[in-house]
C-alpha positions in Angstrom: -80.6 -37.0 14.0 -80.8 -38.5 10.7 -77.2 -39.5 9.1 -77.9 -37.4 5.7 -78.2 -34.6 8.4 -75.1 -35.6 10.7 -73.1 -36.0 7.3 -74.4 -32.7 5.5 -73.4 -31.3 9.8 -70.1 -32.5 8.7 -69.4 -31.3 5.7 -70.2 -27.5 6.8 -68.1 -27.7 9.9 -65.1 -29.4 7.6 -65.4 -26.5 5.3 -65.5 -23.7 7.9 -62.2 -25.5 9.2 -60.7 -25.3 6.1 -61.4 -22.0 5.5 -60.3 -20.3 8.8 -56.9 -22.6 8.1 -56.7 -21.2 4.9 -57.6 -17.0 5.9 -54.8 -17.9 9.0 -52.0 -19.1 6.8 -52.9 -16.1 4.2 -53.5 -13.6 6.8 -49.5 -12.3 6.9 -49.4 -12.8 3.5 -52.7 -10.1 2.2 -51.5 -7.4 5.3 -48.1 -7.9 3.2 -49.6 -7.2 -0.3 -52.1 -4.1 0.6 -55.7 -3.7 0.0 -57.3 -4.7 -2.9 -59.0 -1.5 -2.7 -56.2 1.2 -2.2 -55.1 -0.3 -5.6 -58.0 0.3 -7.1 -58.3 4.0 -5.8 -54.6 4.4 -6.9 -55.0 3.7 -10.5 -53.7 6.0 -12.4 -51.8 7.2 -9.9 -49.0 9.3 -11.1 -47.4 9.8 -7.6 -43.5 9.4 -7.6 -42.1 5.4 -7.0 -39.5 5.7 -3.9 -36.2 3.6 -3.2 -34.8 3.4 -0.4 -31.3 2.0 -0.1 -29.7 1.3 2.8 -26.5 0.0 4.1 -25.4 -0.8 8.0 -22.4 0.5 10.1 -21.7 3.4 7.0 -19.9 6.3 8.6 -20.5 9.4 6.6 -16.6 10.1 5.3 -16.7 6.8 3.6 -17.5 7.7 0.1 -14.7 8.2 -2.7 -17.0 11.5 -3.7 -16.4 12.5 -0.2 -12.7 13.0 -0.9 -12.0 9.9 0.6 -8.7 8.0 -1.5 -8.7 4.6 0.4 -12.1 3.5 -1.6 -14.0 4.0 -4.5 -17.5 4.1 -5.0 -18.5 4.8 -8.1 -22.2 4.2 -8.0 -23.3 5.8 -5.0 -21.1 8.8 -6.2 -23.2 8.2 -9.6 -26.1 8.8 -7.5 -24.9 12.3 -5.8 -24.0 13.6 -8.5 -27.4 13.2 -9.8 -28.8 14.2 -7.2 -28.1 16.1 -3.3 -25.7 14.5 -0.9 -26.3 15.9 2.6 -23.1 16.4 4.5 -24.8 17.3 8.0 -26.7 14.0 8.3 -27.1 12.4 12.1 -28.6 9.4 13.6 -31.3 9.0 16.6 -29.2 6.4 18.0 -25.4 5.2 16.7 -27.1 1.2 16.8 -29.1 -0.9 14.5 -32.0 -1.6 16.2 -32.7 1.8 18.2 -32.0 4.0 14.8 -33.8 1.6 12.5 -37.2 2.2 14.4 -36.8 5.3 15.0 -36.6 5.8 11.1 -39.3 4.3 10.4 -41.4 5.6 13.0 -40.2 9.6 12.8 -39.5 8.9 16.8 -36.5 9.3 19.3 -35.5 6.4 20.5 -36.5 6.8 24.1 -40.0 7.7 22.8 -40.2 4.4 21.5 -38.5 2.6 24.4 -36.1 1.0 22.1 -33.0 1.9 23.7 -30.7 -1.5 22.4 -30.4 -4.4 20.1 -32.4 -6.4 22.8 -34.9 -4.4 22.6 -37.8 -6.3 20.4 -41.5 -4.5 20.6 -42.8 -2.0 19.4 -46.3 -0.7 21.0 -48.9 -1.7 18.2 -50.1 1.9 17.9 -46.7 2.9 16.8 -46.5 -0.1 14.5 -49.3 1.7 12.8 -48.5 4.7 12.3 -44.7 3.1 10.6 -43.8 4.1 6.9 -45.6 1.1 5.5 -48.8 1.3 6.5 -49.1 5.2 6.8 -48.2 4.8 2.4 -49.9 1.6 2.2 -53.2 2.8 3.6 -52.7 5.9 1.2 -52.4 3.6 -1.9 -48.7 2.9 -2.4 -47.5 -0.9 -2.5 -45.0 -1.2 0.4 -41.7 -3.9 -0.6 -39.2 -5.0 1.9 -36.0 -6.8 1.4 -32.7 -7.3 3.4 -32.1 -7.0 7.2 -35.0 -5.0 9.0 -34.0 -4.4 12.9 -36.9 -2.2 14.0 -36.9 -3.2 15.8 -37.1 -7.5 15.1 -34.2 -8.7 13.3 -36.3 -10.2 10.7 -39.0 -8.3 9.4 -43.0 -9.6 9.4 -46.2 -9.1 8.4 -47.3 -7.0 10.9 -44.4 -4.2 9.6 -46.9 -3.6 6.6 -44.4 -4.4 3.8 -44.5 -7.2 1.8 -41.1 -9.5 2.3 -38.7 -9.8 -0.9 -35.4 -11.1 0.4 -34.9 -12.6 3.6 -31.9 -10.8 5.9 -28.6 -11.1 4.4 -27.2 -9.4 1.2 -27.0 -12.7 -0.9 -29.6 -12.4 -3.7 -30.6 -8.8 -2.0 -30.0 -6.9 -5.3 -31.5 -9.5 -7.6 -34.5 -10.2 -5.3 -34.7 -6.4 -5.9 -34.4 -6.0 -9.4 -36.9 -9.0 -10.0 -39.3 -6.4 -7.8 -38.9 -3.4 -9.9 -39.8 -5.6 -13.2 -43.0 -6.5 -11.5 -43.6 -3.2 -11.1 -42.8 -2.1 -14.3 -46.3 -1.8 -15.8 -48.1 -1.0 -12.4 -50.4 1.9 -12.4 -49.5 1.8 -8.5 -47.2 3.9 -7.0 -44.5 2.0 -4.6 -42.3 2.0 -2.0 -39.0 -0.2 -2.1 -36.8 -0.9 0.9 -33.4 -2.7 -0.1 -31.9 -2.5 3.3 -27.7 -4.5 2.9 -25.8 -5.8 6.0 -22.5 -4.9 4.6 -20.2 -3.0 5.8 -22.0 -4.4 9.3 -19.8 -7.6 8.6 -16.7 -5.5 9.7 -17.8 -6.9 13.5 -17.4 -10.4 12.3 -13.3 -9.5 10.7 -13.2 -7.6 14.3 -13.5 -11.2 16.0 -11.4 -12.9 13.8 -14.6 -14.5 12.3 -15.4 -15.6 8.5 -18.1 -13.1 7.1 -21.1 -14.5 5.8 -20.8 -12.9 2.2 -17.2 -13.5 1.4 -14.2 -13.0 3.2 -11.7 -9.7 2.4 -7.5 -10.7 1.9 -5.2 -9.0 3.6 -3.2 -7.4 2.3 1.1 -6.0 2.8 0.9 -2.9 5.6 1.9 -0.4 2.7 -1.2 -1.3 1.2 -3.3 -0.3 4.1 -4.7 2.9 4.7 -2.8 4.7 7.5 -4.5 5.7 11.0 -6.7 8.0 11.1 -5.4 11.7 12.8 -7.4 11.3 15.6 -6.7 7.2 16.2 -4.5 7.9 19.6 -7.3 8.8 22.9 -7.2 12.4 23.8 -6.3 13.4 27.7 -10.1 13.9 27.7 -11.0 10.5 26.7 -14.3 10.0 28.6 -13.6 7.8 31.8 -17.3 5.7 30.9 -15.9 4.9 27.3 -13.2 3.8 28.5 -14.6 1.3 30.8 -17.5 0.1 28.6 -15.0 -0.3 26.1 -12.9 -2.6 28.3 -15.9 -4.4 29.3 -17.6 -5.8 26.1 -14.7 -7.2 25.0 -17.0 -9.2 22.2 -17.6 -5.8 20.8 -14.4 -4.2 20.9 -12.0 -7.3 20.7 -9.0 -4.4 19.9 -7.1 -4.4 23.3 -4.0 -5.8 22.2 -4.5 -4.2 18.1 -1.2 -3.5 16.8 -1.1 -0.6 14.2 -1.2 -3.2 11.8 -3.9 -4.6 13.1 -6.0 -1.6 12.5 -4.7 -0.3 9.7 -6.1 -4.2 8.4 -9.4 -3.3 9.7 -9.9 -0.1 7.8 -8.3 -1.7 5.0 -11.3 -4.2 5.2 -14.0 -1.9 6.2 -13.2 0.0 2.7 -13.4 -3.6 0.7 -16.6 -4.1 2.1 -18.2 -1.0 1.8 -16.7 -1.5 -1.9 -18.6 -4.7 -2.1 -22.2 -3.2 -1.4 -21.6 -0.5 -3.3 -21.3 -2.8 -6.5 -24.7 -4.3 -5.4 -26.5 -1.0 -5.2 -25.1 -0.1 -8.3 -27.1 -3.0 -9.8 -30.3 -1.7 -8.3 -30.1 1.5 -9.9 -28.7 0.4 -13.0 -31.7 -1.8 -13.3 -34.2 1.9 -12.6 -32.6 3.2 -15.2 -32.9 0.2 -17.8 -36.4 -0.2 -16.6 -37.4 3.7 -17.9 -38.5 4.0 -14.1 -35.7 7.3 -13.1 -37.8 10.2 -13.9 -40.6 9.1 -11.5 -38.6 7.6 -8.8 -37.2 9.0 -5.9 -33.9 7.4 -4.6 -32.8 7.9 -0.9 -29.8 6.3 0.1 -28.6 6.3 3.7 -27.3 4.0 6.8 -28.3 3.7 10.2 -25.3 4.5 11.9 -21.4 5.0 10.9 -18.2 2.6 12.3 -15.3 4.3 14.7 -13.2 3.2 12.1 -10.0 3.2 14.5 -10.8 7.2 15.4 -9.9 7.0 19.4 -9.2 4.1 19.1 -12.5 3.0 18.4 -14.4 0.1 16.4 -18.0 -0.7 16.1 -20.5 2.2 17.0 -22.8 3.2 20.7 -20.4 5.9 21.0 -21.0 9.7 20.1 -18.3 10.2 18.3 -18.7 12.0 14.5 -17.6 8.5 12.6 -20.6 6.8 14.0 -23.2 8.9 14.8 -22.6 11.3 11.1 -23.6 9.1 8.1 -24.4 8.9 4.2 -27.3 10.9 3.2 -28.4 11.5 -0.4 -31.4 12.1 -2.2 -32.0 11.7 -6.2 -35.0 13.8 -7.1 -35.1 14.3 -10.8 -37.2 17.5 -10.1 -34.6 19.2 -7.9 -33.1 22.1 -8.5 -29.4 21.2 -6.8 -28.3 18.6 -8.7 -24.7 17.8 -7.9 -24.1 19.7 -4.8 -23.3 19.2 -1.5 -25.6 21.0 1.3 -23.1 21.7 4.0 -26.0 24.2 5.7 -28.4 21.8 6.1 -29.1 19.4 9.2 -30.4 16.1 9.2 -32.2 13.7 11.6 -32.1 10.4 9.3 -34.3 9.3 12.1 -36.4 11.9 12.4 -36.4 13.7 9.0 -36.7 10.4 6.8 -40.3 10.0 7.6 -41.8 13.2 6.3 -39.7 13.4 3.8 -40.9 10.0 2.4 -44.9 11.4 3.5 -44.1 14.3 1.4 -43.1 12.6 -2.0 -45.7 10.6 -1.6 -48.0 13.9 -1.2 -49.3 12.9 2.7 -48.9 15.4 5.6 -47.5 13.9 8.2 -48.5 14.4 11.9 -47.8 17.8 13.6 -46.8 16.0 16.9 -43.3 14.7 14.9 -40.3 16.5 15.3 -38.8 15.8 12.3 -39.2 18.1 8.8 -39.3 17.0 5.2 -36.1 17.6 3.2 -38.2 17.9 0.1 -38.4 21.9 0.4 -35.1 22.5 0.8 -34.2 20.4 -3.0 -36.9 21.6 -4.8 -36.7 25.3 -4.1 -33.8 27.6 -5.7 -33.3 29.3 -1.7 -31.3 27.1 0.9 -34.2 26.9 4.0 -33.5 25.9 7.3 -33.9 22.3 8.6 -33.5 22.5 12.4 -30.7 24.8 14.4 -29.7 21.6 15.8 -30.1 17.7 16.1 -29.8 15.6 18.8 -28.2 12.0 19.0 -28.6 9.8 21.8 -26.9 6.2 23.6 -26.9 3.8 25.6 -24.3 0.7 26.3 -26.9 -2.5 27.2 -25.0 -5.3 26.2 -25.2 -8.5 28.8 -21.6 -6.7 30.3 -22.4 -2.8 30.3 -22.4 -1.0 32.8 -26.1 0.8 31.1 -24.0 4.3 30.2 -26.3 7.1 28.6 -25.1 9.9 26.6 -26.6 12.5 24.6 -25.2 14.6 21.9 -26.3 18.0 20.7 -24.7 18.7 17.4 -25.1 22.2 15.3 -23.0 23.7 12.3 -20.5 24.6 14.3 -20.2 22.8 17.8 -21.3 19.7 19.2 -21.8 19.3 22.8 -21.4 15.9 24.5 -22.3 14.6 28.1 -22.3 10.7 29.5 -24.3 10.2 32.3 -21.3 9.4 34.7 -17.6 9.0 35.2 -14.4 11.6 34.9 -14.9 13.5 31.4 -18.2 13.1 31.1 -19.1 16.4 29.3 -17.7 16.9 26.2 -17.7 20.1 23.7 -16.1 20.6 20.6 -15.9 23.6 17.8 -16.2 21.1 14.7 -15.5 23.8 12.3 -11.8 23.8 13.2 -11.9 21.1 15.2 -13.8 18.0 12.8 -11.8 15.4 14.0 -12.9 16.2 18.1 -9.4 16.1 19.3 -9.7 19.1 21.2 -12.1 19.1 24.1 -13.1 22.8 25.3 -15.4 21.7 28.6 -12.8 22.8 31.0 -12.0 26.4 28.6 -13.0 29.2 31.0 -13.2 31.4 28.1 -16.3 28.8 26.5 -18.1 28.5 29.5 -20.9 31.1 28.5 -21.5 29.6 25.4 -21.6 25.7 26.9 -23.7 27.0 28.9 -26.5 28.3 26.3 -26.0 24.0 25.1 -26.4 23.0 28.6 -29.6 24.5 28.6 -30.6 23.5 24.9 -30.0 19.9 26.2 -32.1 20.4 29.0 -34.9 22.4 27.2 -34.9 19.2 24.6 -35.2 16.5 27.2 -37.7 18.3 28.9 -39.6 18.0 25.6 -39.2 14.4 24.6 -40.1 13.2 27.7 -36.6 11.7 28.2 -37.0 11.7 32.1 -34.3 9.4 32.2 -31.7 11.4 30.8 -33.2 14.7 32.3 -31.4 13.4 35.4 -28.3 13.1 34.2 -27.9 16.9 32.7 -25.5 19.6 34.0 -27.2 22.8 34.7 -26.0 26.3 33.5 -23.2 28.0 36.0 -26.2 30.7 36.5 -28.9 28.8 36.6 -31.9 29.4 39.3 -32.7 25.6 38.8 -32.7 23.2 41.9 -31.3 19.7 40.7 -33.8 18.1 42.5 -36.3 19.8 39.9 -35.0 17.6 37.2 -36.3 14.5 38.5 -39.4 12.6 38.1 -38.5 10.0 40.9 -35.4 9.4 42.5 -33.9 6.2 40.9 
């Protein structure tokens, strides 16, 4: 072979090289951006922006506009009285990672087999079908910034969004901000995810840790907040809690609390919640300055609440109200209840999010979901029904767990409970006079009929979902015909 030939050989095969280098390093970052050519069919597009804010470990009573007097937050008040604040809203899953994908997926947890932190895959069909690319591939520009969890701690470029802030809450609000100015002029429609740690950093104070965005000063006891009415453990506490409790002692370092101790701890848990609050008051702020509000949906939400020293309870994984019942408000300029609380409606943050998202973006979502938009029920003058009732579900899979289940069935007015084992396993409560769940009626002769018609809806649900593994675990009607042995798929 000639040398011209071998050289001009080389020079093609170096450029080739070059090139797949170059498409491999920018592959991440054009599945980040979205197609070139849903931009181009989007313009004009006149299809609302949407926000979505979203804090971590947020229990639902932990707004000043709430009624609560042991914080203030102004902004995200601000933003429900602009808008609707749902008081009914529940999680999939009380835990990061297991609530997180299930809201951006529309999914139970069990349906996505992320049933813990640990938990880090996803199947690649589901990954397809998540928020980002279902809006992305319908001509929206998808924008991520903050912690991520669904379920990989750090979010890529297979998610669908583009990356604006890496996880943590320094420079979250201005990474944000800097976002929406992009966007200012854009003819395409987008979807921004600012997605804070705080008031997650609580854990940290728990272990007597420094928190990575600044710690909280204590302060003299009569400065605290008192206990909660429900703090002391009910005869009825469930025997698993108690154990699994007693057995992470990394997650629930409060043995030996004193009352000052957790009367600290909610003292801190307020600062911090405080502390995002500020930072999301930035973000909207910033909607407002930018003339983006009247075509921009804002959602705020969390992915699961804090037991706040309620039974004597910190973190989350358990079914109790203060960390399975969170934040929930939606700021659509075109709806028609504008400052008011919807106490009829229920929620599935995990569930409901999804098409409610779809449907301000004007896509129908699949009819295989089990979730329903909440855009009906704000933009029409008549309250509609969401769902009779939502379902919440657990598991305790940390290294030192003993792998408890529990499933919650939750409704306007009671809220039935059951743990896969142990003494006190099945739990139900009238939450209308009883909100605080001090009062457990499983063992009430006169309530058995009406557990019962719960002991079937939690059966009828599970049979449903597919959750096989919990199906075992259920308690069957007093009257049922039912063989036990019916309920299982395979015997371990």
């Amino acid at each position: 072979m000639a040398s011209k030939e071998i050289i001009d050989m080389f020079k093609r095969t170096l450029y080739l090289m070059v090139v797949a280098v170059f498409f491999g390093f920018t592959s991440c970052k054009n599945e980040e951006s979205g197609s070139t050519n849903n931009q181009i069919n989007a313009a004009n597009d006149n299809r609302p922006n949407i926000v979505l804010i979203m804090t971590d470990q947020h229990q639902a009573e932990a707004l000043s506009i709430a009624g609560n007097s042991n914080l203030s937050t102004p902004n995200l008040d601000k933003l429900a009285n602009s808008g609707v604040r749902f008081r009914n809203a529940y999680v999939t899953f009380p835990l990061c990672s297991p609530s997180r994908s299930s809201m951006f997926t529309g999914r139970m947890p069990h349906q996505l087999g992320i049933n813990s932190n640990s938990d880090k895959e996803l199947q690649p069909e589901i990954i397809k079908t998540n928020l980002a690319h279902v809006l992305k591939d319908n001509g929206y520009d998808c924008a991520y910034g903050g912690k991520w969890h669904a379920p990989e701690v750090e979010i890529d470029c297979h998610s669908g969004f583009e990356k604006i802030s890496e996880f943590g809450d320094l420079n979250l609000s201005e990474n944000s901000i800097a976002y929406l100015k992009s966007k200012r002029n854009s003819k395409t429609p987008f979807f921004l995810v600012a997605s804070f740690d705080n008031p997650h950093t609580i854990c940290e104070w728990a272990r007597n840790q420094p928190l990575p965005y600044g710690n909280i000063t204590p302060v003299s006891l009569d400065k605290t907040p008192k206990l909660p009415i429900n703090f002391e453990k009910s005869a009825s506490f469930p025997e698993a809690l108690q154990i699994e409790q007693e057995a992470d002692k990394l997650s629930y370092p409060t043995q030996n609390y004193t009352e000052e101790d957790w009367r600290q701890y909610r003292y801190t848990y307020y600062r911090l919640i405080e502390k995002v609050d500020l930072e999301i008051g930035r973000i909207i702020d910033a909607i407002d300055d930018l003339g983006m509000r009247d075509n921009t949906i804002i959602i705020f939400t969390s992915d699961h609440g804090d037991g706040n020293a309620a039974h004597g309870w910190n973190q989350k994984t358990a079914l109790f109200q203060e960390s399975i019942n969170v934040p929930f408000i939606i700021c659509d300029k075109a709806g028609q209840y504008s400052n008011n609380i919807l106490e009829t409606a229920l929620v599935s943050t995990g569930l409901d999010l999804y098409p409610t998202i779809l449907d301000y973006a004007g896509i129908t979502s699949s009819e295989e979901l089990l979730g329903k938009s909440l855009r009906p029920i704000i933009s029409t003058e008549h309250q509609l029904k969401n769902h009779d009732y939502v379902v919440t579900e657990t598991k305790f899979d940390n290294k030192n767990s003993y792998g408890t289940l529990g499933r919650a069935i939750v409704d306007k007015h009671y809220k039935y409970v059951l743990y896969s084992w142990g003494k006190n396993r099945e739990q139900f409560f009238d939450i209308t006079e009883d909100p605080f769940e001090m009062n457990n009626l499983a063992t009430t002769k006169e309530i058995a009929p009406l557990m019962d018609t719960y002991r079937e809806k939690l059966i009828a649900w599970c049979q449903k979902t597919n959750d096989n593994e919990f199906l075992k675990r259920v308690i069957l009607p007093t009257s049922s015909k039912t063989s036990s042995s019916e309920l299982f798929d395979k015997p371990y």
